[in-house]
Residue, then its C-alpha position, 0 to 999 in steps of 0.5 A: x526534526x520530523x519530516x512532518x515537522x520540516x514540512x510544516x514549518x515549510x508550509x508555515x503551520x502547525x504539524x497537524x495541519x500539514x499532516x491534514x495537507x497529506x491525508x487530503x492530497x493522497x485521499x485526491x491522488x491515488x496515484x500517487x498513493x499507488x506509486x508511493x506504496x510501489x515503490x515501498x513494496x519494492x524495497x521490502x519485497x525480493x523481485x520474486x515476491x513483488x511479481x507474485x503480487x502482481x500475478x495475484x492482483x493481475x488475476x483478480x482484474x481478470x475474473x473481477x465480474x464487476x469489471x471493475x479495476x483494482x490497484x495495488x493500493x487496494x490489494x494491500x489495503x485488504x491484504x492489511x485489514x486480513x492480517x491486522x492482528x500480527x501485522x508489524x510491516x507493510x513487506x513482511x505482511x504482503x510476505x505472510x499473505x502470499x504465503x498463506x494464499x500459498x498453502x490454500x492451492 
């Protein structure tokens, strides 16, 4: 049985409707979407690759001229849309992005 199955007979609904509960939930809590895609990140990418993601998003904050402050969640989500054709996996597509950013220096 699905997780999403287990979680809707948890709930009493319909697997759509729980799967609706958790779009709703990580759409008001982006935090939690930001952890979630953390820790994610962190069992897909080696520690080298991981804070080379950060050094980019820390540089992207830092000469933001909009002073407004990005998260992971939206780093990966541009990441994502960039690389959407080929893209197979949320780690090997943050690998291919870094590399490609590599090259461009």
């Amino acid at each position: 049985m699905s997780v999403l199955k287990r979680l809707a007979y948890a709930l009493d609904c319909s697997p759509a409707l729980a799967a609706s509960f958790l779009i709703e939930a990580s759409i008001r809590n982006s935090d939690f979407v930001d952890e979630y895609m953390t820790r994610h990140l962190e069992e897909e990418l080696d520690q080298g690759r991981l804070r080379e993601l950060k050094e980019v998003l820390k540089f992207i904050n830092k000469n933001n001229p909009y002073k407004e402050e990005y998260s992971l969640h939206n780093l990966i989500s541009y990441i994502m849309d960039e690389l959407k054709v080929g893209a197979t996996n949320l780690g090997s597509s943050v690998q291919n992005w870094l590399e490609s950013m590599q090259h461009k220096k």
